[in-house]
C-alpha positions as CSV (number, residue, x, y, z in Angstrom):
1,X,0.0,0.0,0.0
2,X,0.8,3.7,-0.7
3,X,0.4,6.9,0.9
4,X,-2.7,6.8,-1.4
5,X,-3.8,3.3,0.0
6,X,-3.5,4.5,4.0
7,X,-5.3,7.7,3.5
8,X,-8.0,5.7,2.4
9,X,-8.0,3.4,5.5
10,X,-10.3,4.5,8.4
11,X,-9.2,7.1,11.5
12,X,-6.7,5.8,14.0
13,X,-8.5,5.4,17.1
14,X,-8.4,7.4,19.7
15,X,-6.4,4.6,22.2
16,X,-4.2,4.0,19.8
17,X,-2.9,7.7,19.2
18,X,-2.7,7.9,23.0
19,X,-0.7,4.7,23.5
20,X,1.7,6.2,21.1
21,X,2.2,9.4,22.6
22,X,2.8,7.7,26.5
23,X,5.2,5.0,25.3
24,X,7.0,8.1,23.9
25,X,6.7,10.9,26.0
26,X,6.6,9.2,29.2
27,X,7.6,5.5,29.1
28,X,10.6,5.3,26.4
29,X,13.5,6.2,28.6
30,X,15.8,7.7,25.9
31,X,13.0,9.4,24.1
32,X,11.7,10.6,27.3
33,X,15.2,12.0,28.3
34,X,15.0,13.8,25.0
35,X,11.5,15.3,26.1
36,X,10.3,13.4,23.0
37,X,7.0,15.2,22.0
38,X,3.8,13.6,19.8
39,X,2.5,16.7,17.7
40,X,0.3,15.1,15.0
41,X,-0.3,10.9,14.7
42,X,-2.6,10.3,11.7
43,X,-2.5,7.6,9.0
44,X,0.5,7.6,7.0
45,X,1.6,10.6,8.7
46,X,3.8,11.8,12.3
47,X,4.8,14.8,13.5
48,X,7.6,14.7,16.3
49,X,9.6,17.1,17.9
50,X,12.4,17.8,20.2
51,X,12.8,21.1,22.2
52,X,16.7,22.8,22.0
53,X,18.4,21.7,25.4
54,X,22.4,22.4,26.2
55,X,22.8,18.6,27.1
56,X,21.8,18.0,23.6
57,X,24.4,20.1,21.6
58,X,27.9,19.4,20.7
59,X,31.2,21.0,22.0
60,X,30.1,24.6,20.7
61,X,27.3,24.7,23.2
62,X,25.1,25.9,20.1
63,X,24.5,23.4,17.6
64,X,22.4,20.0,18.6
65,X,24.3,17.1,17.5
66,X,23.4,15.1,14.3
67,X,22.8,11.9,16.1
68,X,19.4,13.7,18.1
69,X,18.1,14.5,14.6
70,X,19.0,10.9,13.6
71,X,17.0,9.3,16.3
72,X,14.3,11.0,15.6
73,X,13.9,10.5,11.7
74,X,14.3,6.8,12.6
75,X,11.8,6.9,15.2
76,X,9.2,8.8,13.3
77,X,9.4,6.8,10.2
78,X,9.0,3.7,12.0
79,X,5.9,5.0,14.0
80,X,4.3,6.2,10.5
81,X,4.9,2.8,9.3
82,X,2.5,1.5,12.1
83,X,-0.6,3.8,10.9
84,X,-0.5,1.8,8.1
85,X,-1.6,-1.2,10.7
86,X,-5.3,-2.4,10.8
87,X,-4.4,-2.3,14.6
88,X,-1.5,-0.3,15.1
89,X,-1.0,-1.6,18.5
90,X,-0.1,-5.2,16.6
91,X,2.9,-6.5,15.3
92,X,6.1,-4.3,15.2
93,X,8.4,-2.5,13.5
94,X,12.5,-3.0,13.1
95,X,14.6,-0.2,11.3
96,X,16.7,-1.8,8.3
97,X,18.0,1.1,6.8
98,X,18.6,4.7,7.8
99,X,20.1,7.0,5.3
100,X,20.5,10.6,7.1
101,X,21.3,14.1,4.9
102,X,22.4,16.8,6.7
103,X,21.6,20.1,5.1
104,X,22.9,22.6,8.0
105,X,23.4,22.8,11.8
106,X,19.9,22.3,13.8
107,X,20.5,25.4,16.3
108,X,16.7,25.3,18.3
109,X,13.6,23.1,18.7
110,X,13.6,20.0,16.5
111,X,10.3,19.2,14.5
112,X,10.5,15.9,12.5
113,X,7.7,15.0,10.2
114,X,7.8,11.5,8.5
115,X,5.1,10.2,5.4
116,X,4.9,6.8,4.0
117,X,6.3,6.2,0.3
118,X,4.7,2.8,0.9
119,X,4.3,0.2,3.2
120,X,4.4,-3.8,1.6
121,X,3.6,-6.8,3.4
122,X,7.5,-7.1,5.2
123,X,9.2,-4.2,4.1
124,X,7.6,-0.2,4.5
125,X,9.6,2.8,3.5
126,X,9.2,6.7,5.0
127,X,10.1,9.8,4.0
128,X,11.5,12.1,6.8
129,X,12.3,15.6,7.5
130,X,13.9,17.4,10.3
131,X,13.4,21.1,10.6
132,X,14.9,23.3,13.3
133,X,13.2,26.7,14.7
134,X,15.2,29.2,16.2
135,X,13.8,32.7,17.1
136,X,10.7,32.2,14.8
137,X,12.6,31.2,11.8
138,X,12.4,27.8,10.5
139,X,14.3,25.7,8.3
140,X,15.2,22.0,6.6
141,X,18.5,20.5,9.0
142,X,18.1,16.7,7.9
143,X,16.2,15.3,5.3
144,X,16.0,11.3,5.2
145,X,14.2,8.1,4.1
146,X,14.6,4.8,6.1
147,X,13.3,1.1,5.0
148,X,11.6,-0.9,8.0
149,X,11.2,-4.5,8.5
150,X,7.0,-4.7,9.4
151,X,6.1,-7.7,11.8
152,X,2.5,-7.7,11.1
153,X,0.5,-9.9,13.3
């Protein structure tokens, strides 16, 4: 199925948006240490962001380093693979590839928004995109697409 094919699929329900924003936000102990945030879960379609902290950035004490904006292209494309569930609470999802382009240094808040391209019977693959916001200006810091094994049950 395509983007096409899931936006054609019924709502997610309401448990299942919530169950992904706790295991997230409060439950995931390294997304939760990021302060992980659940902005939009829809089918075929997640929004996720990071807020700028100091214990994120690199040696400059300004820029976030890469591998924050890494985790969470590869976490946002596996969850939108998920949507494309019947249940999205079934089955799982493993990252098999991850490929990561770094267009400038992320400076604030991190906002990651992931799409499927399509999602098969064993093999789904997302589009992502990492934008940073920094006094009210936003712009593109990673752009990526990642292939994920899909355990459906």
């Amino acid at each position: 199925m395509d983007r096409t094919d899931v936006a054609e699929m019924d709502p997610l329900p309401d448990e299942a948006k919530s169950f992904v924003q706790r295991k997230l936000e409060d439950e995931h102990g390294y997304l939760s240490w990021l302060n992980t945030s659940v902005e939009v879960i829809e089918r075929g379609r997640v929004v996720l962001s990071i807020p700028f902290d100091d214990k994120l950035t690199n040696a400059d004490g300004r820029t976030i380093h890469g591998g924050v904006a890494a985790t969470l292209i590869d976490t946002a494309g596996g969850v939108v693979q998920r949507t494309a569930f019947e249940d999205p609470l079934a089955g799982g999802v493993a990252t098999v590839n991850l490929n990561a382009n770094y267009l400038r240094p992320a400076t604030g808040d991190l906002r990651a928004e992931a799409e499927i391209v399509r999602a098969g019977g064993s093999i789904g693959v997302s589009d992502m995109t990492v934008t940073a916001a920094t006094n009210g200006d936003s712009s593109e810091v990673v752009t990526g697409q990642g292939s994920f094994r899909l355990f459906r049950e």
